[in-house]
PyMOL Python script that loads the backbone (N, CA, C, O; Angstrom):
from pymol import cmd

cmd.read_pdbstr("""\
ATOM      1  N   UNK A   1       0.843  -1.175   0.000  1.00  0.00           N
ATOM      2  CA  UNK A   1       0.000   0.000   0.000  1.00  0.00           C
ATOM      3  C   UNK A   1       0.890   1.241   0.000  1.00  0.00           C
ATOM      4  O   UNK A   1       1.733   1.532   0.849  1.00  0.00           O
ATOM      5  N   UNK A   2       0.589   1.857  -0.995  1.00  0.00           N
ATOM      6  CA  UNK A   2       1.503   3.696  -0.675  1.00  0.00           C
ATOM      7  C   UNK A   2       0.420   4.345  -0.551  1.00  0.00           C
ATOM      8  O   UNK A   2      -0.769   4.385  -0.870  1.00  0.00           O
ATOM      9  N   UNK A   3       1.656   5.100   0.319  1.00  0.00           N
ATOM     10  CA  UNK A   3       0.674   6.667   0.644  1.00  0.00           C
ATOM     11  C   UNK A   3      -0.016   7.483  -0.557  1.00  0.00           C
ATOM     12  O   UNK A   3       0.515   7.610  -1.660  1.00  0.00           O
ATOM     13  N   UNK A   4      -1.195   7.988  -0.227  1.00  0.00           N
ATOM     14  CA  UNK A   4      -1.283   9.245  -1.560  1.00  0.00           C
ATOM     15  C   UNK A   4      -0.523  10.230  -1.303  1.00  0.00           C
ATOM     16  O   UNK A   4       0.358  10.087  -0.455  1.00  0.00           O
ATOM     17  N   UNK A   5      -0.742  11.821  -2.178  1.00  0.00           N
ATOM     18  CA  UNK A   5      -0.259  12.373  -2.320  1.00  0.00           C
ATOM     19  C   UNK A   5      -0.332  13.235  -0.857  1.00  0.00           C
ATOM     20  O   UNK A   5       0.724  13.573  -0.322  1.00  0.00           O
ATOM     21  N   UNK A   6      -1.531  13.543  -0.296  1.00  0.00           N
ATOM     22  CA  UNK A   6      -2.421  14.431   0.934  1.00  0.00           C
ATOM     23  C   UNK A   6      -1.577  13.059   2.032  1.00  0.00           C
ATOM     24  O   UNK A   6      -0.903  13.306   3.032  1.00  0.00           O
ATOM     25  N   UNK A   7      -1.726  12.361   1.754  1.00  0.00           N
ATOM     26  CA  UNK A   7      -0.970  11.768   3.314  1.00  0.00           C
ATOM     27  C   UNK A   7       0.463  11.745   3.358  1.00  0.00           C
ATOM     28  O   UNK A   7       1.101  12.139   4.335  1.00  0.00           O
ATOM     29  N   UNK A   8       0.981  11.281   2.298  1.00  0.00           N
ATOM     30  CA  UNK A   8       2.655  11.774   1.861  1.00  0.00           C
ATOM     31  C   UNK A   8       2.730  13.351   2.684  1.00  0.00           C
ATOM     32  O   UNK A   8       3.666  13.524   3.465  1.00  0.00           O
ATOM     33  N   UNK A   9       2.040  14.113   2.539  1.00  0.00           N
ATOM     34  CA  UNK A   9       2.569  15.427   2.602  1.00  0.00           C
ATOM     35  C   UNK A   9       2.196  15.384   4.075  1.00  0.00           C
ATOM     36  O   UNK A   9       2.990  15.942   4.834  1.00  0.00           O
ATOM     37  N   UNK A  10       1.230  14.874   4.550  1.00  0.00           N
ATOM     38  CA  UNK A  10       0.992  15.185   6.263  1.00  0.00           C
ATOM     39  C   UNK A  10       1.772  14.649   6.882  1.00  0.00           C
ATOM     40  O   UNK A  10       2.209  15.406   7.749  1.00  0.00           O
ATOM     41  N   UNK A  11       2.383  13.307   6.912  1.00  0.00           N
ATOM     42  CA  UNK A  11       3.132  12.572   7.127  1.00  0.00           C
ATOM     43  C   UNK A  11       4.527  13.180   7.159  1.00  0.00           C
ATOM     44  O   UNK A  11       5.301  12.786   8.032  1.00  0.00           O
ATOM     45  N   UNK A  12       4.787  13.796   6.579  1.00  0.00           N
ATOM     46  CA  UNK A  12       6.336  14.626   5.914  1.00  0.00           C
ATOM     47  C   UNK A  12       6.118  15.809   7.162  1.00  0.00           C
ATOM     48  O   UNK A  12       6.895  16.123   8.064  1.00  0.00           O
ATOM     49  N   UNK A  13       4.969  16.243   6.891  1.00  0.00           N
ATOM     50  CA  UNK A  13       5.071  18.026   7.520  1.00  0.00           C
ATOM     51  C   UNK A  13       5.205  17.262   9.499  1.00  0.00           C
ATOM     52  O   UNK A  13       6.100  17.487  10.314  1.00  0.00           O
ATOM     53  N   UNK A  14       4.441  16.727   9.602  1.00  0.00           N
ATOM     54  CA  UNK A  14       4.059  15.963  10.627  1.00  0.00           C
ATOM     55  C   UNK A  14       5.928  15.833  11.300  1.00  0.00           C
ATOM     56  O   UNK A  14       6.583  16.712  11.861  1.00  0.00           O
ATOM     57  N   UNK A  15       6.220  14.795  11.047  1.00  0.00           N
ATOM     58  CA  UNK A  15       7.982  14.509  10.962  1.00  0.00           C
ATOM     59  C   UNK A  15       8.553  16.031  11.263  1.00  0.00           C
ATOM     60  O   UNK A  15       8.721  16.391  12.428  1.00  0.00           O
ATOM     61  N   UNK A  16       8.759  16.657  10.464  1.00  0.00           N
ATOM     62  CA  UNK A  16       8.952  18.109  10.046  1.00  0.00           C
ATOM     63  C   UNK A  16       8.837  19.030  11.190  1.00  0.00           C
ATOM     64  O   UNK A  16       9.856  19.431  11.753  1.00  0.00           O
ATOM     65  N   UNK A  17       7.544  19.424  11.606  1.00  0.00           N
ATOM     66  CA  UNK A  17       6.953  19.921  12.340  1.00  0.00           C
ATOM     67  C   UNK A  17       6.813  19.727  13.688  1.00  0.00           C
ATOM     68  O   UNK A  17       6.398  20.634  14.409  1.00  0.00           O
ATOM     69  N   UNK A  18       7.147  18.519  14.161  1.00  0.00           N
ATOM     70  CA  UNK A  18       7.209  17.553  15.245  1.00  0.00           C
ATOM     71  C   UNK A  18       6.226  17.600  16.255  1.00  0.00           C
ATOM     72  O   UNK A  18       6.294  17.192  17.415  1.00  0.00           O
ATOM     73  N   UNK A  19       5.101  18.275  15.524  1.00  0.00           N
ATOM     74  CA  UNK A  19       3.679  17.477  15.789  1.00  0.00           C
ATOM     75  C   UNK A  19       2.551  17.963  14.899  1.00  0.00           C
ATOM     76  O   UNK A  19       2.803  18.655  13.912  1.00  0.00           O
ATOM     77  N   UNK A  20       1.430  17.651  15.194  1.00  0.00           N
ATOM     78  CA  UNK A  20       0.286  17.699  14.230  1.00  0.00           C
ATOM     79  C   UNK A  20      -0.483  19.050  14.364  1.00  0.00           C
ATOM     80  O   UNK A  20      -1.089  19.280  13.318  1.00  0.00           O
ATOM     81  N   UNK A  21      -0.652  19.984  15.276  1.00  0.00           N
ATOM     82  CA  UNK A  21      -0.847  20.984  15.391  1.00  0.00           C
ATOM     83  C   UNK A  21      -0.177  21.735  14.254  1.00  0.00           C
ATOM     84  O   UNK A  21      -0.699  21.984  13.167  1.00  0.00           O
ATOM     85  N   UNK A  22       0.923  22.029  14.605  1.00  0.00           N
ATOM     86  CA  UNK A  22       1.970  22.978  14.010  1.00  0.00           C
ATOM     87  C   UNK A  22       2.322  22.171  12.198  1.00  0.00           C
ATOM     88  O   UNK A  22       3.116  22.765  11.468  1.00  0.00           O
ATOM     89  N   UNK A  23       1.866  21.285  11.857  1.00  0.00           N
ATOM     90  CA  UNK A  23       1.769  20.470  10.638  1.00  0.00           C
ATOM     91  C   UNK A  23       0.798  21.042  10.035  1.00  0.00           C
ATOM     92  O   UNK A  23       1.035  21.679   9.009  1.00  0.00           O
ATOM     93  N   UNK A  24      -0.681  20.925  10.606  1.00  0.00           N
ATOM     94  CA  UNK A  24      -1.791  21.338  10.383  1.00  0.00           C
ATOM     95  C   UNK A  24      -1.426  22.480   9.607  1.00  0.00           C
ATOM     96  O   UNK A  24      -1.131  22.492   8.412  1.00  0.00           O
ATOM     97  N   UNK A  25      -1.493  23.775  10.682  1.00  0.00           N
ATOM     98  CA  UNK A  25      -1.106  24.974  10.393  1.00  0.00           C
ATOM     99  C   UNK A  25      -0.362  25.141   8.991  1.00  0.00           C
ATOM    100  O   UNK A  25      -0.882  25.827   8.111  1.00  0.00           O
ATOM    101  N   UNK A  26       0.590  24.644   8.841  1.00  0.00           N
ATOM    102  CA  UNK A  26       1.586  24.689   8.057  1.00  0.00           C
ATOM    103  C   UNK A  26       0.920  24.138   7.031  1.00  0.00           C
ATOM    104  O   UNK A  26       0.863  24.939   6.098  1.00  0.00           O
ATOM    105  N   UNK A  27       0.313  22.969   6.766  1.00  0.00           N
ATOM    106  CA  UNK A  27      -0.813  22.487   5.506  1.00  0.00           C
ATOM    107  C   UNK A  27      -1.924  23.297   4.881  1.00  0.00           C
ATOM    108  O   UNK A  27      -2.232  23.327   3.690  1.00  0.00           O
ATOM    109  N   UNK A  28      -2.479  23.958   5.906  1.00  0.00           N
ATOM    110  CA  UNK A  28      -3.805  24.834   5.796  1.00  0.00           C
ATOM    111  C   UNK A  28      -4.687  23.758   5.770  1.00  0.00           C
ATOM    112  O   UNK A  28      -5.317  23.537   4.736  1.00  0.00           O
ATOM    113  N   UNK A  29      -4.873  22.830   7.069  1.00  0.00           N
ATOM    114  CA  UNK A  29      -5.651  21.792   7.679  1.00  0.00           C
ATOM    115  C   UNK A  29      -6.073  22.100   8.738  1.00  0.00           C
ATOM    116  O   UNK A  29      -5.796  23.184   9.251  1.00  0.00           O
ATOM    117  N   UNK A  30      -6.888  21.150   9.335  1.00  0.00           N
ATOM    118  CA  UNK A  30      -7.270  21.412  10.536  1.00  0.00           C
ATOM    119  C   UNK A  30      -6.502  20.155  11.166  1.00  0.00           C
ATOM    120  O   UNK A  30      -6.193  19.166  10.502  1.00  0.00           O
ATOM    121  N   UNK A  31      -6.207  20.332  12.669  1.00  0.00           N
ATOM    122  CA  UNK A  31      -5.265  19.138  13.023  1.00  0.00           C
ATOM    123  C   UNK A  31      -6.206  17.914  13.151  1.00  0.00           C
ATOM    124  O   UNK A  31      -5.694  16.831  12.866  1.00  0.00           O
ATOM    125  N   UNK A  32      -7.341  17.920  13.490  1.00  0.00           N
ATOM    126  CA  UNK A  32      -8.170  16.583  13.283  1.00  0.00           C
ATOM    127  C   UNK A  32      -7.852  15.873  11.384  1.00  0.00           C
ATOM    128  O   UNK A  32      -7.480  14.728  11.127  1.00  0.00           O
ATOM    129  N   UNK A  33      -8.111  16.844  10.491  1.00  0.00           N
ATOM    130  CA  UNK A  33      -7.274  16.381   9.555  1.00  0.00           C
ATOM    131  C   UNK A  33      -6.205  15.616   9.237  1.00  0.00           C
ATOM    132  O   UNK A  33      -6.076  14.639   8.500  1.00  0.00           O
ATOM    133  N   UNK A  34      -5.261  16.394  10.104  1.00  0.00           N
ATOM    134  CA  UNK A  34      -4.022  16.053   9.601  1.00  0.00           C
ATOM    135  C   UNK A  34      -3.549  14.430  10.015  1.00  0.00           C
ATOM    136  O   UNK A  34      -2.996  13.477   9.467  1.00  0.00           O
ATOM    137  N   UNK A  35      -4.265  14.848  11.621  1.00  0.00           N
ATOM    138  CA  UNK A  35      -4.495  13.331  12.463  1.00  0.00           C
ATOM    139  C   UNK A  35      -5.133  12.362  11.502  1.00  0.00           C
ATOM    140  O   UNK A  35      -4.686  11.222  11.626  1.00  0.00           O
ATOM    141  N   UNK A  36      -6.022  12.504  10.613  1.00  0.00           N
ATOM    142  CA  UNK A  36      -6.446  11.623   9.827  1.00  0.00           C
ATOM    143  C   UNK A  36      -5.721  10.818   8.942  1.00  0.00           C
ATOM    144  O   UNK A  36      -5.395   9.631   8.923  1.00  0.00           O
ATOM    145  N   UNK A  37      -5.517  12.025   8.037  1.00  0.00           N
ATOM    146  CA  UNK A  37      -4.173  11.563   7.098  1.00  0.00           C
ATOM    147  C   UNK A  37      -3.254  10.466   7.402  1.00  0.00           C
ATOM    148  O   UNK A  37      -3.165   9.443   6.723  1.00  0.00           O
ATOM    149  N   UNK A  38      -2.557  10.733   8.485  1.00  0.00           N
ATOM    150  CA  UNK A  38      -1.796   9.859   9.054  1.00  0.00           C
ATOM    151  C   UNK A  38      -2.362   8.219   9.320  1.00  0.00           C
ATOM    152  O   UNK A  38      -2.022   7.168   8.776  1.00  0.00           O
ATOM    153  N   UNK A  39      -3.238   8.465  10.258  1.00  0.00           N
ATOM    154  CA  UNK A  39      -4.261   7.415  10.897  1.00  0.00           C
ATOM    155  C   UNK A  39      -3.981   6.345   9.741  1.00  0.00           C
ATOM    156  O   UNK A  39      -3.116   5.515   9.463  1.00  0.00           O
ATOM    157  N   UNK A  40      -5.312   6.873   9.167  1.00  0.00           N
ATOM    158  CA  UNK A  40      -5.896   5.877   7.578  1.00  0.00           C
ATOM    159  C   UNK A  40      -4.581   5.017   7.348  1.00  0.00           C
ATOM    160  O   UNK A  40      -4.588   3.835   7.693  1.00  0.00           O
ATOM    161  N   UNK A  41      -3.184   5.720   6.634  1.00  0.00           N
ATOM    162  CA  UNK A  41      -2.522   4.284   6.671  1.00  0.00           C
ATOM    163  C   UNK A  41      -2.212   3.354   7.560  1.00  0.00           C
ATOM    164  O   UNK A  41      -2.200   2.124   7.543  1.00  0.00           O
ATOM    165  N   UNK A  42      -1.903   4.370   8.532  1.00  0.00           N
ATOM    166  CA  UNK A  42      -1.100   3.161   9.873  1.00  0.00           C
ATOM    167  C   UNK A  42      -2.656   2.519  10.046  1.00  0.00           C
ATOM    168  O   UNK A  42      -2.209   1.707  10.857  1.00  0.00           O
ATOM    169  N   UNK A  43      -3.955   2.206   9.998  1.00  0.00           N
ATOM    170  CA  UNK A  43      -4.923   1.245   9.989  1.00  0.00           C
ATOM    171  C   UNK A  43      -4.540   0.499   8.771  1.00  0.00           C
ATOM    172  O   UNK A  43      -4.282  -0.691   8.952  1.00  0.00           O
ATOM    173  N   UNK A  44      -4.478   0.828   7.911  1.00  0.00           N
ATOM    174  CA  UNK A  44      -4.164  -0.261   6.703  1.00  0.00           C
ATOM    175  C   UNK A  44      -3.036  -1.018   6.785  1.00  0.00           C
ATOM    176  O   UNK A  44      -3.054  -2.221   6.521  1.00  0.00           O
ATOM    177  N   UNK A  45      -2.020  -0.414   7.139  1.00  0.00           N
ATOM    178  CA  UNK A  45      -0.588  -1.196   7.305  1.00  0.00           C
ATOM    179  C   UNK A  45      -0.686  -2.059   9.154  1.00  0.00           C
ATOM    180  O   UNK A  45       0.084  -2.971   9.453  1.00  0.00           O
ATOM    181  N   UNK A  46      -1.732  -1.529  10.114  1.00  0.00           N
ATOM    182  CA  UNK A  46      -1.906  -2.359  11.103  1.00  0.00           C
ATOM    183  C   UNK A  46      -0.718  -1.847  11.926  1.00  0.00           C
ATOM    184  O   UNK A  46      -0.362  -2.458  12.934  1.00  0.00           O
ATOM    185  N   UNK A  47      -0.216  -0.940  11.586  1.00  0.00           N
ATOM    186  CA  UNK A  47       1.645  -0.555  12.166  1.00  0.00           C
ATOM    187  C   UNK A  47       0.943   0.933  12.459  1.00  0.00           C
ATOM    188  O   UNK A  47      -0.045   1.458  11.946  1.00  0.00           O
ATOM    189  N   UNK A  48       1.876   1.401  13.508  1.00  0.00           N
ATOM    190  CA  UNK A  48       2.284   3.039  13.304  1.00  0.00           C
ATOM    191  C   UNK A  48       3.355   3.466  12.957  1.00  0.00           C
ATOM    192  O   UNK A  48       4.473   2.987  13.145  1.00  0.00           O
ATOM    193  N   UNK A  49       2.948   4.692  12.262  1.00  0.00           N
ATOM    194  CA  UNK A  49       4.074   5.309  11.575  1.00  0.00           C
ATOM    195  C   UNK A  49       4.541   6.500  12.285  1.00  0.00           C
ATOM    196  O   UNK A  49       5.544   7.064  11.847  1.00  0.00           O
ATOM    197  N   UNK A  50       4.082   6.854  13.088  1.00  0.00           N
ATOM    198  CA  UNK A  50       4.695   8.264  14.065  1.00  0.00           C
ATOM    199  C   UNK A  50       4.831   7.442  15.702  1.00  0.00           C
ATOM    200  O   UNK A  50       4.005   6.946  16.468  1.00  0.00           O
ATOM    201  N   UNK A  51       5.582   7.531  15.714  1.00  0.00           N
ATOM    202  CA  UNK A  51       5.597   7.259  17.659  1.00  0.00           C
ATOM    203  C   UNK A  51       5.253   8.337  18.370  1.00  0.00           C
ATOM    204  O   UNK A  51       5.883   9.392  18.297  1.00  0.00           O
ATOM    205  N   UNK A  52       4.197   8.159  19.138  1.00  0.00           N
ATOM    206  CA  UNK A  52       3.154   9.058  19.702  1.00  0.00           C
ATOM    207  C   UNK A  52       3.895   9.167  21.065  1.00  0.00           C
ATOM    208  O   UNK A  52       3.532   8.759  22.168  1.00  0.00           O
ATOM    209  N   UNK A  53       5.293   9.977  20.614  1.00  0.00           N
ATOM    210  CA  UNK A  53       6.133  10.992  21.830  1.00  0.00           C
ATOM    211  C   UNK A  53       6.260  12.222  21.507  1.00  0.00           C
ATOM    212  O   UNK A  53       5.990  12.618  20.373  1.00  0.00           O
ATOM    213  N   UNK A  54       6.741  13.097  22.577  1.00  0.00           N
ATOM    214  CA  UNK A  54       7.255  14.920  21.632  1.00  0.00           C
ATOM    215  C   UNK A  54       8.683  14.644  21.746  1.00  0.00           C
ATOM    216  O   UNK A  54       9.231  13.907  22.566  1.00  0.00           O
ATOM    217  N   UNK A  55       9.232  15.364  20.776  1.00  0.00           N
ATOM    218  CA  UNK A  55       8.292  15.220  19.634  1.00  0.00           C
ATOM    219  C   UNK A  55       8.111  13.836  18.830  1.00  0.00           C
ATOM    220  O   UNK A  55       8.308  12.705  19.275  1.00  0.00           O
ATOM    221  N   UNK A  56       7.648  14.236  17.415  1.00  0.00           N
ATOM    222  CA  UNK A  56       6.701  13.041  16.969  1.00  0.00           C
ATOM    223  C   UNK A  56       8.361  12.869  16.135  1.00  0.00           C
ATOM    224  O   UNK A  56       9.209  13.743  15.957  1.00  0.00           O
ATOM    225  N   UNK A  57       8.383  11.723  15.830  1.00  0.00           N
ATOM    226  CA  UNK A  57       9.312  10.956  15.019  1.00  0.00           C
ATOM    227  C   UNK A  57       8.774   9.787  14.620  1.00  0.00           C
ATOM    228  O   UNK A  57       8.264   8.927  15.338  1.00  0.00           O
ATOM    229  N   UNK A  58       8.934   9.783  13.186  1.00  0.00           N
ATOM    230  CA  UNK A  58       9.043   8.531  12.206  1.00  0.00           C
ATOM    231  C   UNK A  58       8.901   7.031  13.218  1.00  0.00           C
ATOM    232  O   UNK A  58       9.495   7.234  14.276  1.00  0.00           O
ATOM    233  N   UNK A  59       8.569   6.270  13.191  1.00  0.00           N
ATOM    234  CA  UNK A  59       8.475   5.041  13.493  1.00  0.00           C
ATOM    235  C   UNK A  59       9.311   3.716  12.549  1.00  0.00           C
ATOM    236  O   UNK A  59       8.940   3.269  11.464  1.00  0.00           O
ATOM    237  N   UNK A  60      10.253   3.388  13.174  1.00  0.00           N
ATOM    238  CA  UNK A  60      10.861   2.061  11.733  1.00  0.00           C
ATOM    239  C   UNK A  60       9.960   0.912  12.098  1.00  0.00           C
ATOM    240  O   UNK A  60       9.750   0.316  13.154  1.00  0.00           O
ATOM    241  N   UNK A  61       9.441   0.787  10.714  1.00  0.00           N
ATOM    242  CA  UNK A  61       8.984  -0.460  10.546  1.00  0.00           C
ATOM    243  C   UNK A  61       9.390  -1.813  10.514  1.00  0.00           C
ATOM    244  O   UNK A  61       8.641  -2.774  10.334  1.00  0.00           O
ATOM    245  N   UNK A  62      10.426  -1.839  10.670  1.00  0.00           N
ATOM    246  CA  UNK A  62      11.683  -3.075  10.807  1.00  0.00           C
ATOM    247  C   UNK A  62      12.963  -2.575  11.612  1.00  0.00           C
ATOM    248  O   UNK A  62      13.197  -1.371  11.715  1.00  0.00           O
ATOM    249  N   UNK A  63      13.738  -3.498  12.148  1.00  0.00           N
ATOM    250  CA  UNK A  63      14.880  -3.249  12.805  1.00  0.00           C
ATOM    251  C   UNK A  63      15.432  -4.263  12.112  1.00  0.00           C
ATOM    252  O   UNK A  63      16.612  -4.564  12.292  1.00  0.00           O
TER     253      UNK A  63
END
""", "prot")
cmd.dss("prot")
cmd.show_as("cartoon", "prot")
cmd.util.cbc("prot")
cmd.orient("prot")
C-alpha cells in the first residue's frame, strides 16, 4: 500500500513539524485532519508510523 499524495505530505510536515498541530497549520488543515491523514494508513498497514512521543518521530517499521 503507498501513501497518496495528501498523506505523503501530512506525514512529511508531521515529521517536520514535530507534531500535528503545528503540521496542520503549516498544511492549511485542521489538526483533526491532519491526524487523519496519518491514521488511515497506519490502519491499513496495522503498524504506526509516528511514535506518539514529543516530539513526533518517524516510526521504523523493521529493525
Amino acid at each position: 500500500m503507498a501513501l497518496n499524495p495528501p498523506q505523503l505530505r501530512a506525514f512529511d510536515a508531521v515529521v517536520d513539524a514535530g507534531g500535528f498541530g503545528t503540521a496542520a497549520a503549516d498544511l492549511g488543515l485542521s489538526r483533526s485532519a491532519a491526524t487523519h491523514a496519518v491514521a488511515s494508513p497506519e490502519r491499513t498497514l496495522a503498524a504506526p508510523l509516528i511514535v506518539a512521543r514529543l516530539p513526533y518521530a518517524p516510526r521504523p517499521l523493521a529493525r
